[in-house]
N, C-alpha and C positions, 0 to 999 in steps of 0.2 A: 703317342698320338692321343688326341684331346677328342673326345665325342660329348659335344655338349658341356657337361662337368664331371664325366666320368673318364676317368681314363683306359682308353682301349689299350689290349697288352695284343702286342706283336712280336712273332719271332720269327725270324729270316730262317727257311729250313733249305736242304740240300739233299736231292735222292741220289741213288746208286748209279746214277748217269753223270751226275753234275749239275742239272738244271735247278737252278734255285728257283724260292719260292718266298710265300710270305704265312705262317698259322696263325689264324686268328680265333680263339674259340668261341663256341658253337652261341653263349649267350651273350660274349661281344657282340659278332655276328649280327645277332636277330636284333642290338639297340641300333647298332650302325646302319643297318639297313630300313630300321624305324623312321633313322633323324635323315636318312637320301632320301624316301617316301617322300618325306613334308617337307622338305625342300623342294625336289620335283612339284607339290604341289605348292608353292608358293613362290616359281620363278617367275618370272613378267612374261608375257605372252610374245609371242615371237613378233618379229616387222617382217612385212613384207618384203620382199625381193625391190619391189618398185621403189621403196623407201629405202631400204640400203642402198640402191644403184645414185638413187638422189642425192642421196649425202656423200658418197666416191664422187660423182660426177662435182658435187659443190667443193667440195677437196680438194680437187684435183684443180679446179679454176684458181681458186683463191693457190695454187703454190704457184701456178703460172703465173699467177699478177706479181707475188715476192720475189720469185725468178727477175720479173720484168723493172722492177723497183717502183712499182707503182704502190703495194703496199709493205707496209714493214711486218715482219714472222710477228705473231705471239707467242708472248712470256711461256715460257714451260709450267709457269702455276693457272695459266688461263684453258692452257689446254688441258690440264688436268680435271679444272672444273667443267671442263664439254663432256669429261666421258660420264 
């Protein structure tokens, strides 16, 4: 696993019950949790509820129109570029 340019070392461990696990040592650890930091601090701000509900509800018309053959589906590369 890739942290940035460094390579984080993991190892799958197993205690005396059977529960697996994963070690990661202590100064992986503190970069990997450095590069979540600044990510968390560099995610796009969340949308509203009223703006998600917007864009389901636009969704959802536009499949009922394609259902209806009033419109034709787009391309799987067009939908790609919506997201």
């Amino acid at each position: 696993m890739l942290i940035g340019r460094k390579k984080l070392k993991v190892r799958a461990i197993k205690d005396k019950n059977g529960q697996r696990g994963v070690f990661i040592t202590s100064s992986d650890w503190k970069s990997f949790k450095k590069e979540i930091e600044a990510l968390k601090k560099n995610r796009p701000a969340k949308r509203e509820k009223k703006s998600v509900f917007e864009d389901v509800k636009e969704a959802l018309h536009e499949v009922a129109l394609i259902r209806q053959g009033k419109v034709k589906p787009k391309s799987i590369n067009d939908l790609l570029r919506e997201i």
